[in-house]
N, C-alpha and C positions, 0 to 999 in steps of 0.2 A: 381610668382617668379620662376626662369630661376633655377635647379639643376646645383651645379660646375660642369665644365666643366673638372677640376682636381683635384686627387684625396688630394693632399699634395703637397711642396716645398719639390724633393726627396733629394738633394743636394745642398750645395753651394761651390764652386772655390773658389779655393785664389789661384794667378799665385804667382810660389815664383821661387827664383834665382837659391838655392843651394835642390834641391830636394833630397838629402840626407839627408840635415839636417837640413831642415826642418821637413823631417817624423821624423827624431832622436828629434829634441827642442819638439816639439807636442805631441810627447809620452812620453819621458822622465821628460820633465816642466810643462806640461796639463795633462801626464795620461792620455792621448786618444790612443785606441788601434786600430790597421788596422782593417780594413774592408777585405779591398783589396787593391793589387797593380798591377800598371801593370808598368815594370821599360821602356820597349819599347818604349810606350806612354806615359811615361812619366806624371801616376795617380795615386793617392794615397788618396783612400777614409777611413778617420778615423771615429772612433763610437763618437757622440757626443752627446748624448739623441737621441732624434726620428729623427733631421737630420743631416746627415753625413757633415764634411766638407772634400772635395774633391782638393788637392794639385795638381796644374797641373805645371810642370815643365816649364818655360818661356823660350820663342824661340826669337830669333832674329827678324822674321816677326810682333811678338806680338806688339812692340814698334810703327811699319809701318802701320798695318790695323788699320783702322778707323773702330768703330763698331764693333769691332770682339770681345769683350771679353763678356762671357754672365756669370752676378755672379750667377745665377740659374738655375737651371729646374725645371721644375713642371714633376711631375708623372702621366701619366693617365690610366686606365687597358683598354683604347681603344682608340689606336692611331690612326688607320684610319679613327674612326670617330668625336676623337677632329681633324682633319686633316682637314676634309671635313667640319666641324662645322665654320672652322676659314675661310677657302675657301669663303665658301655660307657669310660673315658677311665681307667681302674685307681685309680680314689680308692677309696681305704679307708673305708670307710662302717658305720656300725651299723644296725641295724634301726629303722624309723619306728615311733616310739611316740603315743603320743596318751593327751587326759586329757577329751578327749567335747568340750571347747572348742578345742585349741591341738595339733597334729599336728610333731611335731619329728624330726630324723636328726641326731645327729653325724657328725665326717668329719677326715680329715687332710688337712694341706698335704702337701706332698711331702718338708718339715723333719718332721712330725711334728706338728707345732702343732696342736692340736684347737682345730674350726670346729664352726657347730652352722647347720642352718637349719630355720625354723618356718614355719606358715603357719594362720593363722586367718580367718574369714570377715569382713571391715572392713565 
């Protein structure tokens, strides 16, 4: 038997229209308290038990790409070598980005379904 690959589903998106208030309805009607926000980019990860749901502010391109929306990440505490794990096994993979805090790859299933996973320092 093969050890997961990842650690936990760290997040899940929900693309919403009014990104203000949306964070306002989710806190105020849910009682879910920020995590974090980032207003720039347009994120906003709320506390919802052990995973967060993560508001991403909807873009005009969102409607146009095909395949670009991912409702998950998976968490791994080692991304270079879920990286190379998916490589070595023919997952279709993008290159690991990073924003100096939060290290990320997208990837496909074998349908196509775009998956993403992150990893940050807890």
């Amino acid at each position: 038997m093969m050890l997961s690959l990842f650690t936990r589903i760290d997040t899940v998106f929900l693309k919403v229209q009014d990104f203000e208030s949306a964070i306002a309805w989710y806190s105020q009607v849910l009682g879910f308290t920020v995590r974090w926000r980032d207003d720039n980019s347009g994120y906003a990860a709320l506390n919802v038990g052990e995973t967060p749901l993560t508001l991403v502010r909807k873009s005009n391109e969102d409607e146009t790409a095909v395949n670009s929306i991912v409702p998950f990440n998976f968490f791994v505490s080692d991304i270079e070598g879920a990286y190379e794990h998916l490589l070595q096994n023919g997952v279709k993979v993008g290159p690991i980005q990073g924003d100096g805090n939060v290290k990320w790859f997208k990837f496909q299933d074998l349908e196509g379904n775009p998956l993403e996973v992150c990893h940050f320092k807890e």
